[in-house]
C-alpha positions as CSV (number, residue, x, y, z in Angstrom):
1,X,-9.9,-16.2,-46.1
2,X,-12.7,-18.3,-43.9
3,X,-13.4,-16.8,-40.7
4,X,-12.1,-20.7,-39.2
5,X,-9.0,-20.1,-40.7
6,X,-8.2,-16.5,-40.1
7,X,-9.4,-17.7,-36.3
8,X,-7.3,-20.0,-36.5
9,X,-3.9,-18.1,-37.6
10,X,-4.7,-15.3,-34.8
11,X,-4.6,-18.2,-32.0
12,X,-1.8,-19.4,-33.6
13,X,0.1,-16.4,-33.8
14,X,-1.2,-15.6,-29.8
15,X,0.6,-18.8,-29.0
16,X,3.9,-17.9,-30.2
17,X,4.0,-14.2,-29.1
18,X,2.8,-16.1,-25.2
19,X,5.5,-18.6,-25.8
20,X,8.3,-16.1,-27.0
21,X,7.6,-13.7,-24.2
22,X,7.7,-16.3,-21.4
23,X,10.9,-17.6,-22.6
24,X,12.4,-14.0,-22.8
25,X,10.9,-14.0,-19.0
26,X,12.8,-17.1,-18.0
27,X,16.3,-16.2,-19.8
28,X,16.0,-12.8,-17.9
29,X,14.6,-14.4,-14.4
30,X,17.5,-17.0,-14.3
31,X,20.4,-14.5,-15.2
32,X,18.6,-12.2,-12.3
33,X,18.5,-15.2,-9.7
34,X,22.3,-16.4,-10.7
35,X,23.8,-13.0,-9.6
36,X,21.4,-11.9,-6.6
37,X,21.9,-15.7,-5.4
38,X,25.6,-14.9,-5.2
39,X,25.6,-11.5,-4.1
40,X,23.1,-12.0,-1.1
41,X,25.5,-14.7,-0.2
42,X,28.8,-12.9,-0.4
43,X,27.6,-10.0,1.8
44,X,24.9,-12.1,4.4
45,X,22.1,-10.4,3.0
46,X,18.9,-11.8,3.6
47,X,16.8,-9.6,1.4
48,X,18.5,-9.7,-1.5
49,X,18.8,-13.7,-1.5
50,X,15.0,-14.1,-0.6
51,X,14.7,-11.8,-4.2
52,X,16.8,-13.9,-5.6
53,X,14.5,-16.8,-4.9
54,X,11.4,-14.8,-6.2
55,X,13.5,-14.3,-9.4
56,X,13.6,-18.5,-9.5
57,X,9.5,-18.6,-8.9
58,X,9.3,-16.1,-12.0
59,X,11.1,-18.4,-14.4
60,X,8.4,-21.3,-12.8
61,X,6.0,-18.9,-13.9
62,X,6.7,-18.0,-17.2
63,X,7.7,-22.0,-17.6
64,X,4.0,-22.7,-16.1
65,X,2.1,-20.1,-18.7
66,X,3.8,-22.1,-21.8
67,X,3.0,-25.7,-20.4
68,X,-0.6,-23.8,-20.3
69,X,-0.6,-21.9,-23.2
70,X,0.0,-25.1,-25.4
71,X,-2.3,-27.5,-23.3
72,X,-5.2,-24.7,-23.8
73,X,-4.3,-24.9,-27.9
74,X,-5.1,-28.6,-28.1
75,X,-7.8,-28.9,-30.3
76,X,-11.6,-29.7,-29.4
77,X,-12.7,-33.1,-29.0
78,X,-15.2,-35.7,-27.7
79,X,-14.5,-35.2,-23.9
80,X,-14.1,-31.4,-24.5
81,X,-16.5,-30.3,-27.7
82,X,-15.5,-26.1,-26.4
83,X,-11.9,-27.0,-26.4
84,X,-9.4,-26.3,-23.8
85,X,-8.8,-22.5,-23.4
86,X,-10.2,-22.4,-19.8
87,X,-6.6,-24.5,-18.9
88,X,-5.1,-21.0,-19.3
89,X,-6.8,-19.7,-16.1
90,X,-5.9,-22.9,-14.2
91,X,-2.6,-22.2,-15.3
92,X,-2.7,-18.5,-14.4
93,X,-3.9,-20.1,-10.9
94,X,-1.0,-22.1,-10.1
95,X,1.3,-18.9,-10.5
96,X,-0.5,-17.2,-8.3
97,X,-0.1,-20.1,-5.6
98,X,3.6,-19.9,-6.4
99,X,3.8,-16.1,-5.7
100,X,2.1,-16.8,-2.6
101,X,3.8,-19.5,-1.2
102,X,6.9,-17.8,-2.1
103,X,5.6,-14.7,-0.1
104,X,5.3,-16.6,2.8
105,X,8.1,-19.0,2.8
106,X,10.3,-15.5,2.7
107,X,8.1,-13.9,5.5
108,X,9.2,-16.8,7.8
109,X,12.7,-16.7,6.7
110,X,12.8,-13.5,7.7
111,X,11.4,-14.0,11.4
112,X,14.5,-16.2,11.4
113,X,16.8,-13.6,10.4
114,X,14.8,-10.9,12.9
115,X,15.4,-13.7,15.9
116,X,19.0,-14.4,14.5
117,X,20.4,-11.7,13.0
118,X,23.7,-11.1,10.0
119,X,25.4,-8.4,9.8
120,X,25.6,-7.8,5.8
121,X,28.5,-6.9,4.2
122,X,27.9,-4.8,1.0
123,X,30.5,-4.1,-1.9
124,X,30.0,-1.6,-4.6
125,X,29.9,-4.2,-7.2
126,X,27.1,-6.3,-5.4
127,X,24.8,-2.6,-5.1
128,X,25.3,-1.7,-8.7
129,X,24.8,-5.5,-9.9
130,X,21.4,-5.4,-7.4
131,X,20.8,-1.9,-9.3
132,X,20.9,-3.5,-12.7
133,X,18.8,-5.8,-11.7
134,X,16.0,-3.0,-10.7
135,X,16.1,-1.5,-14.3
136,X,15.7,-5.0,-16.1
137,X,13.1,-6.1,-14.0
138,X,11.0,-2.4,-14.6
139,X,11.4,-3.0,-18.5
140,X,11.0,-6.9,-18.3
141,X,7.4,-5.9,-16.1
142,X,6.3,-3.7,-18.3
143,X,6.7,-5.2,-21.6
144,X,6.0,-9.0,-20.3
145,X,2.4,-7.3,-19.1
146,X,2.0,-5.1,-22.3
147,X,2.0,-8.3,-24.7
148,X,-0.2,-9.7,-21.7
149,X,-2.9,-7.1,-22.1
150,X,-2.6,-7.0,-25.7
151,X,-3.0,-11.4,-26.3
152,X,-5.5,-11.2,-23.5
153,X,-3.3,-13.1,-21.2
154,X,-3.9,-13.4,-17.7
155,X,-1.2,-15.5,-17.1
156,X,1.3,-12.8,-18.7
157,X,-0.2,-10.0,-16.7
158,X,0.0,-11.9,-13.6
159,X,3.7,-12.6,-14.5
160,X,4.7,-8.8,-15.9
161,X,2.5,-7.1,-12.8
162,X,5.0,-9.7,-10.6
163,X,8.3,-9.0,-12.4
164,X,7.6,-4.6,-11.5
165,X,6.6,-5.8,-8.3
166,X,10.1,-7.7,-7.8
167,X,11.8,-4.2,-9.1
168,X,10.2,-2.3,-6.1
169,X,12.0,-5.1,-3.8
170,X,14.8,-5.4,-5.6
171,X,14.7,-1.3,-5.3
172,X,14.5,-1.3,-1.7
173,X,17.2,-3.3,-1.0
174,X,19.5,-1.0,-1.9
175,X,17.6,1.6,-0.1
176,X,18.4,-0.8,3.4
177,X,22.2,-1.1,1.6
178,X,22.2,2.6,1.8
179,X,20.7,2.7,5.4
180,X,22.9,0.3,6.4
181,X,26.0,1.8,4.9
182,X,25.4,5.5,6.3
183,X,24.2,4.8,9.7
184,X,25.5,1.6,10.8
185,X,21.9,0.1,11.4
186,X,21.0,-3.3,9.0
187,X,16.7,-3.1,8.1
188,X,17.8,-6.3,6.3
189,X,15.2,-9.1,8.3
190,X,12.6,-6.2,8.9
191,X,12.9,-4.9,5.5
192,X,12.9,-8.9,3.9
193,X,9.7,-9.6,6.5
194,X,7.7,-6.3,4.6
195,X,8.4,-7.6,0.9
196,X,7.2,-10.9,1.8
197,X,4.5,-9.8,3.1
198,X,3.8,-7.6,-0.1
199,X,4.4,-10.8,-2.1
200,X,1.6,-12.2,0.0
201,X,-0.9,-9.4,-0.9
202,X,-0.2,-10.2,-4.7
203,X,-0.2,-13.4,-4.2
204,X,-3.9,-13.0,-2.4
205,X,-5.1,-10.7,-5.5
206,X,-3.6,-12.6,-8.4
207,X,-5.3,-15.5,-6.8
208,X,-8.8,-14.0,-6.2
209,X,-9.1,-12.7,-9.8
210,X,-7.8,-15.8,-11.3
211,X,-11.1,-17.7,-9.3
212,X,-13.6,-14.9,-10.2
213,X,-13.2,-15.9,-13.5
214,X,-13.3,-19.7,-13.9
215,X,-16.0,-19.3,-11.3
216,X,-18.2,-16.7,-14.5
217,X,-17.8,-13.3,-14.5
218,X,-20.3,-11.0,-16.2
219,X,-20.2,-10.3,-19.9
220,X,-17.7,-7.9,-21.4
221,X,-19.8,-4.9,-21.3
222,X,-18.0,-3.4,-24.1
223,X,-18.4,-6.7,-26.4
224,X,-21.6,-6.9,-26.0
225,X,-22.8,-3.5,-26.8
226,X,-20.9,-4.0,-30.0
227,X,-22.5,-7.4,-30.9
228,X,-26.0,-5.9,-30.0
229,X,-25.3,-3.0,-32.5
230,X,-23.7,-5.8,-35.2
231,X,-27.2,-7.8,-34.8
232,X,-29.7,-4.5,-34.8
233,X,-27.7,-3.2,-37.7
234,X,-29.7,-6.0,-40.0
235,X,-33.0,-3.5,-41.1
236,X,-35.6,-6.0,-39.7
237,X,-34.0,-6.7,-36.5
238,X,-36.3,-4.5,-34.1
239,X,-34.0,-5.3,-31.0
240,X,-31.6,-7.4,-29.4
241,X,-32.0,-9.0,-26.3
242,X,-30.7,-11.7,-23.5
243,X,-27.3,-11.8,-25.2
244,X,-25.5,-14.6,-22.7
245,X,-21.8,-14.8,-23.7
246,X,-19.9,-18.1,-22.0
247,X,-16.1,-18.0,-22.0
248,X,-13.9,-20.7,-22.4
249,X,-10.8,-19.1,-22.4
250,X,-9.5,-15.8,-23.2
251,X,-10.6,-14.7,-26.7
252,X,-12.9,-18.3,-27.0
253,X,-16.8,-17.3,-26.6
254,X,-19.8,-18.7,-27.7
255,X,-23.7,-17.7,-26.8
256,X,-26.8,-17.0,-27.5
257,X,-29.6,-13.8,-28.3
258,X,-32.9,-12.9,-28.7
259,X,-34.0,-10.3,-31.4
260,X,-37.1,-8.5,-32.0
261,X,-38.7,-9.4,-36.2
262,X,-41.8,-8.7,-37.3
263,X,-44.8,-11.3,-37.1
264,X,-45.3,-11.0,-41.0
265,X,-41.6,-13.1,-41.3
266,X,-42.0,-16.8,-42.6
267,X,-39.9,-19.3,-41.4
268,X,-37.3,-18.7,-44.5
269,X,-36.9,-15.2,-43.9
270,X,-36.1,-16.2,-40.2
271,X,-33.8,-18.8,-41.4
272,X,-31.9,-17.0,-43.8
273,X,-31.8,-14.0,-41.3
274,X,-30.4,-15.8,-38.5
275,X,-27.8,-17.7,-40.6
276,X,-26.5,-13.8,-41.7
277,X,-26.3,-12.7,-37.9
278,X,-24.1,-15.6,-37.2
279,X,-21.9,-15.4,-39.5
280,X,-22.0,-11.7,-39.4
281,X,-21.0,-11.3,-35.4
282,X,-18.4,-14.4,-36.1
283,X,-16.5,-12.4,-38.5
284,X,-16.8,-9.0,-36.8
285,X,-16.4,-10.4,-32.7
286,X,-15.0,-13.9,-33.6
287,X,-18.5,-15.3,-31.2
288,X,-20.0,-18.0,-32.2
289,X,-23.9,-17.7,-31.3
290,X,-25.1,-21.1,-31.2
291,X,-28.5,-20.0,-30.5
292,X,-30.6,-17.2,-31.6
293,X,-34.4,-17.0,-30.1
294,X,-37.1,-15.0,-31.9
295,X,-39.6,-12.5,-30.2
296,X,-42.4,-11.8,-32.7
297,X,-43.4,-8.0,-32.6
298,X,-46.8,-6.8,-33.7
299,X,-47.4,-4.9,-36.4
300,X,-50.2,-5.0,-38.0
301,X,-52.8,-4.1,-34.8
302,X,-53.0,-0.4,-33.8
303,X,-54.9,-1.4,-30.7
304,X,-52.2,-3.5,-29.6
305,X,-49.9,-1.2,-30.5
306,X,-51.2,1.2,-27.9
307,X,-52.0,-1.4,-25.3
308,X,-47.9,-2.2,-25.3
309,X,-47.5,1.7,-24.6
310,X,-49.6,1.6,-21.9
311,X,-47.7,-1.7,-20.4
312,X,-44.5,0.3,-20.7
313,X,-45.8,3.0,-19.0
314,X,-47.0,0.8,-16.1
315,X,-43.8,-1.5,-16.0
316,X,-40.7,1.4,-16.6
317,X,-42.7,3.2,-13.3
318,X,-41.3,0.8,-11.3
319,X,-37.4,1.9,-10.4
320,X,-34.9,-1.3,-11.1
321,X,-36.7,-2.4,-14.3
322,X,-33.8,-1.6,-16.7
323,X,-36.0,-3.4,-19.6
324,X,-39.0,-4.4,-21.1
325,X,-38.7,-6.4,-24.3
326,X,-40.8,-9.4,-26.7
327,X,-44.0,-8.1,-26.1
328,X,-47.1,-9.7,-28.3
329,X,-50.2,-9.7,-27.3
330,X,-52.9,-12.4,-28.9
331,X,-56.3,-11.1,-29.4
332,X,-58.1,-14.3,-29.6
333,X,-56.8,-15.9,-26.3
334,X,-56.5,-13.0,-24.5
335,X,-53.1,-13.1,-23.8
336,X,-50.2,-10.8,-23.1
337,X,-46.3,-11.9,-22.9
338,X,-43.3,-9.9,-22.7
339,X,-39.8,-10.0,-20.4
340,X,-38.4,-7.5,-18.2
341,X,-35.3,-7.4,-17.3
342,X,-34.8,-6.4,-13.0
343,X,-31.8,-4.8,-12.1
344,X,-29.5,-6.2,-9.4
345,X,-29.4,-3.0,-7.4
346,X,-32.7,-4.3,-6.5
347,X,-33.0,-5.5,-2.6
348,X,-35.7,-8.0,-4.1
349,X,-35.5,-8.4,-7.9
350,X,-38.7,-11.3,-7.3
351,X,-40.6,-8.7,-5.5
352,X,-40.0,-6.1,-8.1
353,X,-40.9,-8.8,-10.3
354,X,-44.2,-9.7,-8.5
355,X,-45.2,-5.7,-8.0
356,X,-44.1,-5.2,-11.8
357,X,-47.3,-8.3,-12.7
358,X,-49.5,-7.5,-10.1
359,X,-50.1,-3.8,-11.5
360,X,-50.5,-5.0,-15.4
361,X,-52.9,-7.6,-14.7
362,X,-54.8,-4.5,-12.6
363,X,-54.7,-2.5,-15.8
364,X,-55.7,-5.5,-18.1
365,X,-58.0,-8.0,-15.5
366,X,-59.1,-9.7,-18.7
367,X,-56.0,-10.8,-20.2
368,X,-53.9,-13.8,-19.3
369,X,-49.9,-12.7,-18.6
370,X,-47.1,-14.6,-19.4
371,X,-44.0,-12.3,-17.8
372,X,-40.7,-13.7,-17.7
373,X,-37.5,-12.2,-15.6
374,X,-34.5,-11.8,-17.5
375,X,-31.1,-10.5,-16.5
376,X,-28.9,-8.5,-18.2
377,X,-25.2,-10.3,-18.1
378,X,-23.8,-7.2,-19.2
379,X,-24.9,-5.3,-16.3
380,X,-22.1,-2.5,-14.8
């Protein structure tokens, strides 16, 4: 099978198993909101209606991450050549509004009840309904944020972290049932003002992470070890560098990398090598580098050779350089290049840059140097 079409089947069968689990999720979250609706009517309880409300925003949710899930499937096309995968974290965005607006739509319901408050009235039925309720919301949690974490679904995970959050509510209502019951003293407004405020919190966090990464987040350190080891694994490939990864929607990345070769390669070795490396880190990491740049490496000049191990020396005794890489030095112009790569502990990554060029052009006055600052994306 081509590695489009094998791509292709594992986004389609991501689709379905987001689709089928958000409709389990709304089948489950409408049952849940039918009963708690009734129940926090029949017996005045504020807490246990305001959770039946959440259970109402959770069916939105899992209704919003389909809508998503198929707009982010569409196809590429003129007006979007990268596709439409990023719609997924716009739609993981608007859930997190919803669980915060539900969060504080209960909070001030529940300064109402505080100001004016109902005396509940539980019946055993109602506690053990509200107690089913608990367990299917624990399992519906977990497994909704399982398949989440496993599709790389942001929008699931929001949703399953949400649906065990509603179980701890849900729990605690029967705790203030309890309360209530034994000593004669209803928590029911205080006790609907914490969970909204709770609610809030998620809300807050779901929301944060959701920007974070349509603002760009760092590379997956993980990933791109793995691609640097899948392009270094080719015998002539001396290093691998500058590896930028851009995301446009979970599992969707394309990018770019810069490998060490020999200076003794013609331009169809290159070719031919760089055509393997892309298809080779597009089957194995399903990336599509759409650019690979070339640093020549000398290897035929022993004096160069040990002037680059005396630039090393000079560059790696400066703290926050975390690399040195491309180096080539041209005896007839008198010329040295190379990049180094300044770490963002650094209070001044420019000054470490300047300090880092100031004290090679000390050591080599004659020679012209052409140092670049690179960052690495990957950084932890």
């Amino acid at each position: 099978m081509k590695p489009e079409a094998a791509a292709a089947g594992r986004e389609m069968s991501r689709e379905k198993t987001i689709v089928r689990t958000s409709v389990i999720g709304i089948i489950a979250n409408v049952f849940l909101a039918g009963f708690k609706a009734v129940i926090g009517l029949m017996t005045h309880s504020i807490a246990i209606v305001l959770d039946a409300v959440n259970n109402i925003s959770d069916a939105g949710s899992s209704l919003i991450t389909i809508v998503g899930t198929k707009l982010a499937g569409r196809e590429p096309d003129k007006k979007h050549p990268f596709g439409y995968g990023r719609i997924e974290y716009l739609s993981a965005m608007i859930i997190s509004v919803i669980v915060l607006y539900a969060g504080i739509t209960s909070f001030v319901e529940s300064v109402k009840q505080i100001i004016h408050p109902e005396t509940p009235d539980y019946s055993t039925v109602s506690l053990i309904i509200v107690a089913v309720a608990v367990v299917v919301k624990i399992v519906l949690g977990r497994y909704v944020k399982s398949v989440g974490v496993r599709v790389n679904s942001d929008s699931l995970i929001n949703s399953g972290e949400d649906a065990t959050l509603d179980s701890v509510i849900s729990a605690s209502t029967l705790v203030a049932a309890g309360i209530f019951l034994i000593f004669g003293v209803s928590l029911e407004a205080w006790l609907g003002a914490v969970i909204s405020l709770v609610i809030i919190k998620s809300g807050i966090e779901m929301l944060k992470d959701t920007i974070s990464q349509i603002l760009g987040e760092k590379n997956d350190a993980e990933l791109a070890a793995d691609i640097k080891r899948t392009v270094t694994g080719f015998s002539d490939v001396q290093g691998a560098y500058d590896l930028v990864l851009n995301n446009y929607g979970p599992d969707t990345w394309n990018g770019s990398i810069h490998i060490e070769v020999p200076d003794t390669y013609s331009a169809d070795q290159l070719d031919r090598l760089i055509r393997e490396i892309q298809g080779a880190v597009h089957q194995k990491h399903q990336v599509i580098l759409t650019a690979i740049g070339v640093y020549s490496v000398n290897t035929r000049d022993e004096e160069v050779i040990e002037t680059q191990k005396k630039v090393r020396e000079i560059v790696f005794a400066h703290p926050h350089v975390r690399q040195m890489h491309g180096f080539y030095l041209t005896k007839e112009e008198k010329t040295i290049r190379f990049d180094i790569v300044v770490s963002f502990d650094a209070k001044d990554r420019r000054a470490v840059y300047r300090e880092v060029v100031a004290d090679v052009q000390k050591a080599f006055p004659e020679h012209t140097l052409q140092v670049t600052m690179d960052t690495d994306f990957a950084e932890e």
